[in-house]
C-alpha positions, 0 to 999 in steps of 0.5 A: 450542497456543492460547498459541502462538497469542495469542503470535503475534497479540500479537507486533503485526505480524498487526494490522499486517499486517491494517491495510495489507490494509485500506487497501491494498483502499481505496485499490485502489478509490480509484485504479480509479476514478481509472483508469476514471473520469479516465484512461480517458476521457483515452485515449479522447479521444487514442485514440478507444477508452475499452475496450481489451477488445474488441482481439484477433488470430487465427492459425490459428484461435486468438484472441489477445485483447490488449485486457485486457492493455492495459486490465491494464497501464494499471491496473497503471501508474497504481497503482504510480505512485500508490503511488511518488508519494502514499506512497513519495517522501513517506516516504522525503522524511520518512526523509531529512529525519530522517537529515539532522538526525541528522547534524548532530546536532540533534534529530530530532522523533519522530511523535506514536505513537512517544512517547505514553503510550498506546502506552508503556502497550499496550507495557508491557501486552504485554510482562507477558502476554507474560512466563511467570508463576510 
């Protein structure tokens, strides 16, 4: 059971995974501020109201409130375009470049973590715990 277990944390994709939640909650934090700080006040000076939470609609007695979706989907809005703009298009920008070289077959300049000893040397260390010993 527990070699199952350090088979599964040496696999490498578990402290992947760990990192991006990292910095996916950081950076969650830097683009709320961003929305509070800077969009906000933007809607409010177009809008004349910088909370939206207090917006709702009563049928028969039961209370709609829509404000905390506007404010939601503001959010929502600015961190996917913030995602699309600083993380995606910038790598995928990279990836074409890449793919463009190699078509033309020139050399294509691999990142510095992709060909360092360090990570030859890690490599080779996981894969002899990895192998079963004798």
């Amino acid at each position: 059971m527990l070699k199952g277990f350090k088979e599964f944390i040496m696999r490498g994709n578990v402290v992947d995974l760990a990192v991006a939640v990292v910095i996916g909650a950081a950076f969650g934090a830097v683009v709320k501020a961003f929305v509070e700080d800077i969009i906000t006040p933007i809607v409010a000076a177009i809008f004349g109201k910088p909370d939206f939470s207090n917006l709702y609609f009563t049928i028969n007695g039961s209370v709609f409130k829509y404000g905390d979706f506007i404010n939601a989907l503001i959010t929502f809005v600015s961190v996917a375009a913030a995602v699309y703009f600083f993380i995606v298009a910038p790598l995928n920008a990279i990836a074409e470049r890449k793919a463009r070289r190699r078509a033309l077959g020139q050399p294509v300049e691999e990142s510095a973590a992709e060909v360092s000893d360090e990570v030859a040397l890690l490599t080779e260390i996981r894969d002899l715990l990895s192998t079963p010993r004798a």
